[in-house]
N, C-alpha and C positions, 0 to 999 in steps of 0.2 A: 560526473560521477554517477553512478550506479546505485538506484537501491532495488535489492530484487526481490521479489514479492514471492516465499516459501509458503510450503504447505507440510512440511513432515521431515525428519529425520534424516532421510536420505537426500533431502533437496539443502539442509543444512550444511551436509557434509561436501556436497557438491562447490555450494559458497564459498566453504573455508579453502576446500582444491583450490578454486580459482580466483581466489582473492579479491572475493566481492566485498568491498567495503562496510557497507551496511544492508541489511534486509530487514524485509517487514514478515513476522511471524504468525502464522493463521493455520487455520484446519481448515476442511470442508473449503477449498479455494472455488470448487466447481457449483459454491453459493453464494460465489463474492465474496468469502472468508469469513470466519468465525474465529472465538477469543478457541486459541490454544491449551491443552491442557498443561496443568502443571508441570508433571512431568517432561514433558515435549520442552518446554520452556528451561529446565532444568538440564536435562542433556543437551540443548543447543547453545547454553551460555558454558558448558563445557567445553563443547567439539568445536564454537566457532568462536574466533580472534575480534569479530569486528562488532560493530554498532546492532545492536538489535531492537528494533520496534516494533511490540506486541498489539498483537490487533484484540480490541476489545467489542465484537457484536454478539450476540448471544443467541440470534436466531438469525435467517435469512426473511427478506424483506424489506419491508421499509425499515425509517430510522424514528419512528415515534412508536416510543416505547414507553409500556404502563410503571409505576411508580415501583412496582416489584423489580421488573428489570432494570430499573437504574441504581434501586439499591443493589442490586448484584452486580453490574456493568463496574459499578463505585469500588467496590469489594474486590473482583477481577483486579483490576485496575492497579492497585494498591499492592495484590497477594503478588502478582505477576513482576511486578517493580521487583520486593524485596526478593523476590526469586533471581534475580540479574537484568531481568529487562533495562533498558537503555531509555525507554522511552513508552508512549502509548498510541496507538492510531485508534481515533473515537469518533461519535459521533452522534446529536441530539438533534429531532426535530420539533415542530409546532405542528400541530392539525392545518396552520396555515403553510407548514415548509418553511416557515422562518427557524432562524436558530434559538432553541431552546435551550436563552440565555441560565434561567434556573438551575435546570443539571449542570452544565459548562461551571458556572460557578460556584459549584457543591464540589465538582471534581476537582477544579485552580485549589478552591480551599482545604481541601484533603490532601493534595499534592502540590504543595505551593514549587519546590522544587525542579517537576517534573516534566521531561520535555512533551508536550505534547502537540499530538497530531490530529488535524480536523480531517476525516478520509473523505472517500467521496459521496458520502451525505451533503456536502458542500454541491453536487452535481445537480442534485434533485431540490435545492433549496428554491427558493419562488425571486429572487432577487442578491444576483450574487454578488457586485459591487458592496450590496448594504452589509449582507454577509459577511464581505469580510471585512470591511469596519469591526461589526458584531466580533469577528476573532482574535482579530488583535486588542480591542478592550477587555476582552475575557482570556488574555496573558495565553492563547497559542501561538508555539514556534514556528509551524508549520501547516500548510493546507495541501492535500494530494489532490489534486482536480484534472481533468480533462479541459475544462471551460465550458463545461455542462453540456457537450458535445461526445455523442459514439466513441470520439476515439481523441488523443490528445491534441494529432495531426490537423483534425478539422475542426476543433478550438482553438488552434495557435493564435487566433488573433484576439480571439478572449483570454487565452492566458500571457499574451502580452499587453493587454489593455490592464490585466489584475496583476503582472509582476509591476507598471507601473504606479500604478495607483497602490498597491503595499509598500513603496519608495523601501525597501530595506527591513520596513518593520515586522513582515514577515516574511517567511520561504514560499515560494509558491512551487510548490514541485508536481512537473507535468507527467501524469499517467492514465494509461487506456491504449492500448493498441499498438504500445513503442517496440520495433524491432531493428533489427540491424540497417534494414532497405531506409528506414526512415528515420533514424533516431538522427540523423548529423539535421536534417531538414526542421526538424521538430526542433532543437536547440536552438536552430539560426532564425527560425519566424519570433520562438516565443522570447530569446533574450535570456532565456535560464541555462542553466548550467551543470544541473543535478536531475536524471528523471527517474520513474518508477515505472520499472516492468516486471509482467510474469511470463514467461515463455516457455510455456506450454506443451506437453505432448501427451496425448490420449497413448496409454497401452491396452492391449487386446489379447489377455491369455490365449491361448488355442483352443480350439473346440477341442469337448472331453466326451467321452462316451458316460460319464456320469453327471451333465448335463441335464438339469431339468427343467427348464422353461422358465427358474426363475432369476429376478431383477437385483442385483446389489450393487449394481455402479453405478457412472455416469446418466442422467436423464439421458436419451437418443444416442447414445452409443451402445456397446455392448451391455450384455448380463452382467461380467465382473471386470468392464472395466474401470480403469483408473488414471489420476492422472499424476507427473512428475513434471519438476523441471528438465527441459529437453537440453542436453550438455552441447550438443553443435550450434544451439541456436544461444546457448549463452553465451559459448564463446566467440558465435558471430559478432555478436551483438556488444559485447567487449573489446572486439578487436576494432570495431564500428568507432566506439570511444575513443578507442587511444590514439586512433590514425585519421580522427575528424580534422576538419583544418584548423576549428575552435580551439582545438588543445595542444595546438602549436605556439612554441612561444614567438611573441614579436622579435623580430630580427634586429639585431644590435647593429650600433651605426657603422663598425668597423666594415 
């Protein structure tokens, strides 16, 4: 299964086209994602049918955050739920990169409920075996990780070393780099069954004679560009799924 990592309205819409099961909901994706605004969150539990988890970071950066932004991050968190969100994708660090068990369970205890998700702050953590011990004690459903690796591909062996060592008690869902060419590969190294992609296309208005030299997109791309979900490469990348060999059933005895 699929979950695909949105950044706006129109990548929403695109989801519900193509019957992407679940996504994870973010702004600003071209900073690794930020918590979405309200609104956004309010038209996408409208326009879309499936699972939605809202991503809760408040700046780009690291994940150790001052006591201000956690009581916001906590707040988000909460407003975003009662809005329709499905779920939360979060994430606390230490000065060491261990997990900052404190917030985690300020959050469980606000949200005894709620499904939540450790994103890839789990990447950057200093020891991830212990990690994710730490997550599953602190009642998360799920971890998005590559295996602290560039891309999920060249963590498969760490994230089948962590789907075994979570034996069930959590989801270990593999993302960073998943695309059609690779997704059946990535499945069969790391042993999971559900991965997380954003798939990507930079747009580049046309040069305008009213052009003036300055900056409102992407870092190293254009002046004003910007990015969406790329519709051929989702539903590469979907059709990658349906026709992997993984998602064939076993053959009956007859």
């Amino acid at each position: 299964m699929l979950e695909l990592c949105v950044g706006g309205i129109d990548d929403v819409l695109l989801a519900q086209q193509a019957a992407v099961p679940r996504i994870e909901l973010n702004s600003a994706i071209a900073l690794g994602g930020l918590t979405p605004s309200l609104p956004l969150l309010q038209h996408a539990r409208t326009a879309y049918d499936g699972t939605i988890i809202a991503m809760v970071r408040p700046r780009e950066g690291d994940f150790l955050y001052s006591a201000a932004e956690i009581r916001l991050m906590l707040q988000e968190a909460e407003t975003l739920l009662q809005a329709g969100a499905d779920g939360i994708a979060i994430g606390f660090l230490n000065p060491d990169r261990t997990i900052n068990s404190t917030a985690c369970q300020q959050l469980r205890q606000q949200l005894p409920a709620a499904h939540l998700v450790f994103h890839r702050a789990f990447d950057v953590s200093s020891d991830l075996p212990l990690a994710l011990n730490q997550l599953i004690d602190l009642g998360f459903q799920t971890v998005l990780t590559s295996g602290g690796c560039h891309t999920a591909l060249a963590g498969a062996s760490v994230l089948r070393a962590l789907r075994q060592q979570a034996a069930g008690r959590i989801q270990i869902l593999p993302g960073g780099g998943i695309r059609a060419a690779n997704v059946h590969e990535v499945l069969q190294l790391t042993g999971c069954h559900e991965v997380h992609a954003a798939v990507r296309e930079i747009c580049e208005p046309p040069p305008s004679p009213y052009d003036r030299n300055l900056h409102f997109g992407i870092p190293g791309h254009g002046p004003l560009s910007y990015g969406r979900t790329s519709h051929a490469s989702l539903t590469d990348l979907l059709n990658a799924l349906k026709n992997s060999p993984l998602n064939t059933p076993r053959n009956s005895s007859r």
